[in-house]
C-alpha positions as CSV (number, residue, x, y, z in Angstrom):
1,X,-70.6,-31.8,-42.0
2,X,-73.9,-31.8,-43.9
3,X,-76.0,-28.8,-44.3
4,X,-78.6,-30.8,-43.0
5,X,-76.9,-31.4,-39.8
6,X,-75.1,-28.2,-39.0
7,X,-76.9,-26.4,-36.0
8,X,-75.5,-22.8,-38.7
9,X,-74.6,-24.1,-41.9
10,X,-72.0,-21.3,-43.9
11,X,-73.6,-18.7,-46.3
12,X,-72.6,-21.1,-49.0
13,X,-74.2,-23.8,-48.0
14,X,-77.1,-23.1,-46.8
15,X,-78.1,-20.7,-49.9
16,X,-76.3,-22.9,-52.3
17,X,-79.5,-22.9,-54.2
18,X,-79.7,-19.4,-54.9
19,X,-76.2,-19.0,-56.0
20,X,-76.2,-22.0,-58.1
21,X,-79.1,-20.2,-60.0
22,X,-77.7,-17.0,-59.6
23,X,-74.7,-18.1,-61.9
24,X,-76.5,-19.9,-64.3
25,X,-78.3,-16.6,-65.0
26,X,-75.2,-14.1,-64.9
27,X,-74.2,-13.4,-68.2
28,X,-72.6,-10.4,-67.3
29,X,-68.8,-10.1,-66.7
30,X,-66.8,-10.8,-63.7
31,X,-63.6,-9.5,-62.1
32,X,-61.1,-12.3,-61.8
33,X,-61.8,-15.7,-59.7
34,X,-65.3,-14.0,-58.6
35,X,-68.2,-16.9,-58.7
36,X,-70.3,-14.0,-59.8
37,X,-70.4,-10.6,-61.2
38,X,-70.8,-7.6,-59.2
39,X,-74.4,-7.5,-60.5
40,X,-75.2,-11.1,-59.4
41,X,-73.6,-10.4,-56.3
42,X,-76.0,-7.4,-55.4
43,X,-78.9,-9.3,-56.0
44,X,-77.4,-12.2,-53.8
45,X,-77.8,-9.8,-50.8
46,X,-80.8,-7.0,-51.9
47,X,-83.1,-10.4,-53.3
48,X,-85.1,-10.7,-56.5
49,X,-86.3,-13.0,-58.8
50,X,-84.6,-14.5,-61.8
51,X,-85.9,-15.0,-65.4
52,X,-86.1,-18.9,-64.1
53,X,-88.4,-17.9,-61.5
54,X,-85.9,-18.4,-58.3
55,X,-86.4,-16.2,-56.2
56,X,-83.3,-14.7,-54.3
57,X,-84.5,-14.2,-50.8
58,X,-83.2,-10.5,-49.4
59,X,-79.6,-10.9,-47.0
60,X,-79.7,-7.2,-46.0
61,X,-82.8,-5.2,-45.9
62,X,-81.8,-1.4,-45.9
63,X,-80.5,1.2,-48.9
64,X,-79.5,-0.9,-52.0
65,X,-76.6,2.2,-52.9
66,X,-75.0,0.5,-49.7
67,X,-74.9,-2.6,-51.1
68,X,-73.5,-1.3,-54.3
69,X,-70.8,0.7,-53.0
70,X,-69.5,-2.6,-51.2
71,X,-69.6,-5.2,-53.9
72,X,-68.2,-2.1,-56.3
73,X,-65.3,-1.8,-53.6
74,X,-64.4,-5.1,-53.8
75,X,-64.0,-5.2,-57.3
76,X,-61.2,-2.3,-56.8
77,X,-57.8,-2.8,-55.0
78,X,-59.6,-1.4,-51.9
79,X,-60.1,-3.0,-48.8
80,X,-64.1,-3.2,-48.1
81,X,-64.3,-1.6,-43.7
82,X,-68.4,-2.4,-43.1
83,X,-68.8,0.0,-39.4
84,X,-71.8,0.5,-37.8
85,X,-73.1,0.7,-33.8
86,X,-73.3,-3.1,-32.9
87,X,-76.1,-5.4,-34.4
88,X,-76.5,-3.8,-37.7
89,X,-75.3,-6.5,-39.6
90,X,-71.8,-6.2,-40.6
91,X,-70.7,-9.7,-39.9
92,X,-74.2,-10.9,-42.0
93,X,-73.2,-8.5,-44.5
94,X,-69.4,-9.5,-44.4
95,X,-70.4,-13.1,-44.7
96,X,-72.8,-13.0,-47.6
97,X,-70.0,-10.9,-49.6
98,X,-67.5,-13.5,-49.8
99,X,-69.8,-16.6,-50.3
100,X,-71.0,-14.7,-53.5
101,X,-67.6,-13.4,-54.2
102,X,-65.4,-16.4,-53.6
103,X,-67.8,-19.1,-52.8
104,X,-66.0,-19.2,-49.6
105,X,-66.9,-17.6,-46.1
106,X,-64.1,-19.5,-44.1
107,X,-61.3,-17.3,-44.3
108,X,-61.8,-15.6,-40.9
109,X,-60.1,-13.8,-38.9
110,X,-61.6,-12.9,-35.2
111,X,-60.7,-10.0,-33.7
112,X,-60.4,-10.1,-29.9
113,X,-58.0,-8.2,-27.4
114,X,-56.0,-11.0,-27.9
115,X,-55.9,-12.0,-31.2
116,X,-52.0,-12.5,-32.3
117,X,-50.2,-11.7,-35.1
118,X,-49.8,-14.9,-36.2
119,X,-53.8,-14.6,-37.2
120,X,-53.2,-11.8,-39.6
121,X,-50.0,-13.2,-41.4
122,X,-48.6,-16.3,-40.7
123,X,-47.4,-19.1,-38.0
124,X,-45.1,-22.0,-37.4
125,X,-46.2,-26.0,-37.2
126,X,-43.0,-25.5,-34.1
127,X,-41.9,-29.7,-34.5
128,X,-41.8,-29.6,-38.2
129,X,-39.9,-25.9,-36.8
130,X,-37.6,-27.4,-34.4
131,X,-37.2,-31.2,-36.7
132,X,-36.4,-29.2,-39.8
133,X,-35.4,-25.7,-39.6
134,X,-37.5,-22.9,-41.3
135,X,-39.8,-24.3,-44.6
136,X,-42.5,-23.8,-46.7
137,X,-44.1,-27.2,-44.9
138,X,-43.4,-25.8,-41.5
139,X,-45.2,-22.8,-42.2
140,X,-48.8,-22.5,-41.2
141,X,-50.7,-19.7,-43.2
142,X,-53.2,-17.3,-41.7
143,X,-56.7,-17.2,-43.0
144,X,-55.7,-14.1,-45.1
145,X,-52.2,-15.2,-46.4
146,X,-54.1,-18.2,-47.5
147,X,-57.1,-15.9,-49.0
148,X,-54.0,-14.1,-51.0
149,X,-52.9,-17.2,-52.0
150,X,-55.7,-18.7,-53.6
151,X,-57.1,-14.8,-54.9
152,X,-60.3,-14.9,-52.4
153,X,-62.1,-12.9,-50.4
154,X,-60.5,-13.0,-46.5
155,X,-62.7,-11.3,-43.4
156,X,-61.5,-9.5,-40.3
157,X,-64.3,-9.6,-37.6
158,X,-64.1,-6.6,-34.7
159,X,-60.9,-4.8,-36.3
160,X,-60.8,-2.4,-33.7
161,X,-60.8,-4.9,-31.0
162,X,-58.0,-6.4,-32.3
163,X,-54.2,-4.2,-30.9
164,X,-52.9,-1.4,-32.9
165,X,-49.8,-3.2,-33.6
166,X,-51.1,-6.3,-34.8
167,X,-53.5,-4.1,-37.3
168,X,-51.0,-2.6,-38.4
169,X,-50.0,-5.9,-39.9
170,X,-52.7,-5.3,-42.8
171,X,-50.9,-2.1,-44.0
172,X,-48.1,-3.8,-45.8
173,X,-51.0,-6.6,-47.2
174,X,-53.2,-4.0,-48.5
175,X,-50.9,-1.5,-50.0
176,X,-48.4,-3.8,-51.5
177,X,-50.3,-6.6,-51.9
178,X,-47.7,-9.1,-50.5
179,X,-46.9,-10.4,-47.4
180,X,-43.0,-10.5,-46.6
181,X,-41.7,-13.6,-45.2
182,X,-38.2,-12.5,-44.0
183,X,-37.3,-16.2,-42.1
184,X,-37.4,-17.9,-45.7
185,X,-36.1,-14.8,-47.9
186,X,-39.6,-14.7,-49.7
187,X,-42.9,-13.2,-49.4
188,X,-46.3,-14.4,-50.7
189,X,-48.2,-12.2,-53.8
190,X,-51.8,-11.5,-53.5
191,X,-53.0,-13.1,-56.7
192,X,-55.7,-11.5,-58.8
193,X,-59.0,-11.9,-57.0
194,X,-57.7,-11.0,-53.6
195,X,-59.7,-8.6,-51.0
196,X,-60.0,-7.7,-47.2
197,X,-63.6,-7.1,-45.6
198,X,-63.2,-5.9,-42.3
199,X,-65.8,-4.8,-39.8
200,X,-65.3,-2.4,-37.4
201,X,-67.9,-0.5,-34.4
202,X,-66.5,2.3,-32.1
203,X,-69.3,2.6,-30.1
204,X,-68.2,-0.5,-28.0
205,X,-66.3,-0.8,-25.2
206,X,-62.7,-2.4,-25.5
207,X,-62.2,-0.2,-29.0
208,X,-58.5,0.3,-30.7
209,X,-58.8,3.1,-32.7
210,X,-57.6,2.7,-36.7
211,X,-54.1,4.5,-37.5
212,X,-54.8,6.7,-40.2
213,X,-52.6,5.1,-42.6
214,X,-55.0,1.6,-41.9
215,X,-57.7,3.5,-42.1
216,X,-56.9,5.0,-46.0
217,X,-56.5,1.4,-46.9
218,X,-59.9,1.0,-47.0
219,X,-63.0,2.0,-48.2
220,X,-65.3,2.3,-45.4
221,X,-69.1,1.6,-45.7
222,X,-71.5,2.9,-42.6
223,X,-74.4,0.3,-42.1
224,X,-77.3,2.0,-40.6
225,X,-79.9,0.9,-38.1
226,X,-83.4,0.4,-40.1
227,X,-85.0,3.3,-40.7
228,X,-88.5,2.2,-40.4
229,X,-90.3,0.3,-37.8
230,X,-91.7,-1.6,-40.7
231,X,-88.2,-1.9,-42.1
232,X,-86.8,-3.9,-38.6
233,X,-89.9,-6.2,-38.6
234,X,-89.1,-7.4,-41.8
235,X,-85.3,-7.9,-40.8
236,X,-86.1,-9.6,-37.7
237,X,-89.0,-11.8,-38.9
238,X,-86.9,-13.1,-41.7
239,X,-83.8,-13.6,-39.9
240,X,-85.7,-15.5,-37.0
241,X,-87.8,-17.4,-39.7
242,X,-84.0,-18.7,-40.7
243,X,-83.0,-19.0,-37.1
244,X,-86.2,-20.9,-36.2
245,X,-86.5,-23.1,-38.7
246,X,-83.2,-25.0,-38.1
247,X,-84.2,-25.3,-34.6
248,X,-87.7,-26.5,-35.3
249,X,-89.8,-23.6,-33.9
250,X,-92.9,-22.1,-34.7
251,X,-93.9,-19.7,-37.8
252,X,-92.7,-16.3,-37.2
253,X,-96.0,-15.6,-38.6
254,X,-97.9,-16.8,-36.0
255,X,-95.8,-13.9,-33.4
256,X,-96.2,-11.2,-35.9
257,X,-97.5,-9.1,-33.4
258,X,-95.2,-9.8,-30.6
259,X,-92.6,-9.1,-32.9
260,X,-93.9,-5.5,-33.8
261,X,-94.1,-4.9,-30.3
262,X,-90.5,-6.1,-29.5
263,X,-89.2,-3.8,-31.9
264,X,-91.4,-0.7,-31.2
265,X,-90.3,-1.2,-27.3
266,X,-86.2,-1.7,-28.8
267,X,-86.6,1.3,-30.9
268,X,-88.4,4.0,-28.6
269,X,-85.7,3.6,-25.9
270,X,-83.0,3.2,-28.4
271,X,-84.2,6.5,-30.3
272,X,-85.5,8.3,-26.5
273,X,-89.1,9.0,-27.4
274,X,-92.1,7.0,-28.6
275,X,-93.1,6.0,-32.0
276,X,-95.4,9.2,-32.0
277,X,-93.1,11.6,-31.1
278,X,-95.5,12.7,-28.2
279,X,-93.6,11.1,-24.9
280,X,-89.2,11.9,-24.1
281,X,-88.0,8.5,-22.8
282,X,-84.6,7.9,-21.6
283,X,-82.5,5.4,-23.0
284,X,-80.5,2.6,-21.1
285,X,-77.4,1.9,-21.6
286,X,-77.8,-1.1,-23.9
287,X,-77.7,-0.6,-27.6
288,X,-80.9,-2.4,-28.0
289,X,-80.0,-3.3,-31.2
290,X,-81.8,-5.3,-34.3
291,X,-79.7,-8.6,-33.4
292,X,-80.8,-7.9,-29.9
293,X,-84.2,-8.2,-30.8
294,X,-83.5,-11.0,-32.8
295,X,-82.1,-13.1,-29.9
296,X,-85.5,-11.9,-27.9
297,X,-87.7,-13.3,-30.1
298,X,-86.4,-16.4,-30.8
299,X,-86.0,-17.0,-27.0
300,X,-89.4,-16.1,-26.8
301,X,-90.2,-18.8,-29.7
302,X,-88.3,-21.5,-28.0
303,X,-90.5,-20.8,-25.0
304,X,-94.2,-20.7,-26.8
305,X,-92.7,-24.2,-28.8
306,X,-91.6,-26.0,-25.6
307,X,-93.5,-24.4,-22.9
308,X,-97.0,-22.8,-24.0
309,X,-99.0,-23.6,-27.0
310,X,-97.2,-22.6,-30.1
311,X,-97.8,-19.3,-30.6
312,X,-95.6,-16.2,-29.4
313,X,-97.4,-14.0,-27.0
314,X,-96.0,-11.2,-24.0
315,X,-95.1,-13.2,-21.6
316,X,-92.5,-15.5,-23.9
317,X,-90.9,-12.0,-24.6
318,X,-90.9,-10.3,-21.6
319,X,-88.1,-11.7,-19.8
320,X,-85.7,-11.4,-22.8
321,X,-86.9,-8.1,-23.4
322,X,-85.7,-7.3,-19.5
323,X,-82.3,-8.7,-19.9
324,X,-81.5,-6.9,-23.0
325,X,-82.9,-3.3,-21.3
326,X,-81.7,-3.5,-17.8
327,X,-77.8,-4.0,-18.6
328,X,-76.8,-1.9,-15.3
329,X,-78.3,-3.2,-12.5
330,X,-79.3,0.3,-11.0
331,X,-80.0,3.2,-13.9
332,X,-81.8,0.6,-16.5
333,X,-83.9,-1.0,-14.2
334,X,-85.0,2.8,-12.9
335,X,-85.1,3.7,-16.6
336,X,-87.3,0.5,-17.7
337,X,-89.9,1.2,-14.9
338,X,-90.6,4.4,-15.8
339,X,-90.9,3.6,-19.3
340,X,-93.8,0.4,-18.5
341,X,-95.5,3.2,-16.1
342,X,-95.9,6.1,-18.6
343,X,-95.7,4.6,-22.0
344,X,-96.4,0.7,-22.0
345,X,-99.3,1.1,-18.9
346,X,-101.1,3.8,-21.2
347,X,-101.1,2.3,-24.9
348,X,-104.1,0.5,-26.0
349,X,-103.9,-3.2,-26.7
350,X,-100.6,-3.3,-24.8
351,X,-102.2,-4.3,-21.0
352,X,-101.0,-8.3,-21.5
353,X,-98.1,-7.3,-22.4
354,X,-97.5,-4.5,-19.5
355,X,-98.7,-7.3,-17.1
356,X,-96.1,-9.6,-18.3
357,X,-93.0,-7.2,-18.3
358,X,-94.4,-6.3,-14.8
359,X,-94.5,-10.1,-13.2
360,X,-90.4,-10.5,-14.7
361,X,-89.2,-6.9,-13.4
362,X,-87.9,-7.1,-10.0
């Protein structure tokens, strides 16, 4: 499918510019079958501008040792375990990593509650199974067997939604580096190049907790929620600049101020008290996170584009900003009242916006 058509093109794709450049201009070395070296790959995410005058546009706005500590894991025999609460970027991150890495995003598996073994190591094409016996051609390789194959980067979404015993699948992988295939007396070697990103939150509900001998198989990296208010308008304003502009919506610029607000409102009940440390609020049971915020203001684009005039105001936000506060029916919606009474009713400037929030709250 063309970049140009794809509703989310792959990491790869859609900033094959920038790596393109990005290897043209790394002359420094690089671990085996990596499209870049750990250097290049940092900038890849953290952003900069080479000596050609491309400019790398930022992946992951937050503590650039982070970023370090990742790519630097990956260029070990460690597995790379990105955890954080839920929307701080781990898949992004994940993602970015191998298209720099190994030019190659694909290799994914999902972790759900159901999620087989078969994902993690290996299944069976079952008529070339039942026509022919056990073979090489009847085998059908998991995303990582194939990423050990082929020495590239393989990503494990939601690890700790996925059953103990079925994790417990990578141990052999990532310790020994080779996948046993005891119905054809052979096994697959992990070739030179090889790595595991997995991404893991255990603040979610539906969580299978690591073993520890999983666990000490990788390298785990904590992403952090932004630490400014300034730092998670950037993050959302770029990311729904991205989002927007493959869906034909308007500037973000044109909502900056929406989108200060939509943060500020995410990150006082998130935190339980207001930006200036004056009012106590209590928090609802939603995470309220960054990619929450995200998904509120683009909503709210899509509604100014197609409905209103073009430009982002409160009431294209207010509804989305209800359905990602009031989660429980009964404590968030008590909780999100009282917050629009004593904090929203009082700020200055804010009286459009608490007259929109009120018209959408039930």
């Amino acid at each position: 499918m063309s970049v140009d058509t794809a509703l989310r093109p792959h990491a790869e794709d859609a900033f094959a510019h920038e790596l393109k450049a990005l290897a043209a201009a790394d002359d420094r070395p690089r671990p085996a079958r990596w499209n870049l070296s750990p250097w290049a790959v940092s900038m890849y995410l953290l952003g900069g501008t080479l000596p050609d005058g491309t400019v790398v546009t930022p992946k992951y706005v937050g503590p650039r040792r982070i970023v370090e500590v990742a790519v630097s894991t990956l260029a070990t025999d460690r597995a790379l375990l990105l955890l954080g609460v839920p929307g701080t970027a781990k898949t992004w991150v994940s993602e970015h990593l191998a298209a720099a890495v190994s030019g190659d995003s694909t290799l994914l598996v999902q972790g759900t509650a159901g999620t087989p073994e078969e994902a993690v190591r290996y299944g069976w094409n079952y008529a070339r199974l039942l026509t022919d016996g056990p073979s090489r051609e009847a085998l059908v390789p998991s995303p990582v067997m194939r990423a050990m194959a082929e020495g590239r980067v393989a990503r494990v979404e939601e690890l700790t939604r996925i059953p103990a015993d079925i994790q417990d699948s990578l141990i052999t992988i990532l310790s020994e580096k080779l996948l046993p295939i005891p119905e054809l007396g052979t096994e697959t070697q992990a070739v030179r190049g090889f790595n595991v990103i997995a991404t893991a939150n255990d603040r979610d509900r539906g969580v299978n907790e690591l073993s520890s001998a999983l666990r000490r198989r990788f390298n785990t990296v904590v992403l952090p929620l932004p630490a400014t208010v300034e730092e998670e308008v950037d993050i959302v304003s770029r990311r729904v600049g991205q989002l927007g502009g493959s869906l034909e919506l308007p500037a973000v610029a044109e909502g900056a101020d929406e989108i200060r607000r939509v943060v500020t409102v995410f990150r006082e009940l998130r935190g339980g008290v207001t930006t200036d440390g004056r009012v106590k609020v209590k928090s609802p049971s939603g995470t309220l996170s960054t990619a929450e915020a995200i998904s509120v203001v683009t909503g709210g684009l899509a509604l100014a584009a197609h409905f209103g005039d073009g430009v982002l105001r409160a009431g294209d936000v207010a509804a989305g900003i209800l359905g990602a506060v009031v989660r429980d029916p009964a404590a968030d919606r008590v909780i999100w009242q009282e917050y629009l009474e004593t904090v929203v009713r009082e700020r200055e400037g804010w009286k459009d916006f608490y007259r929109a929030c009120r018209e959408v709250t039930p």
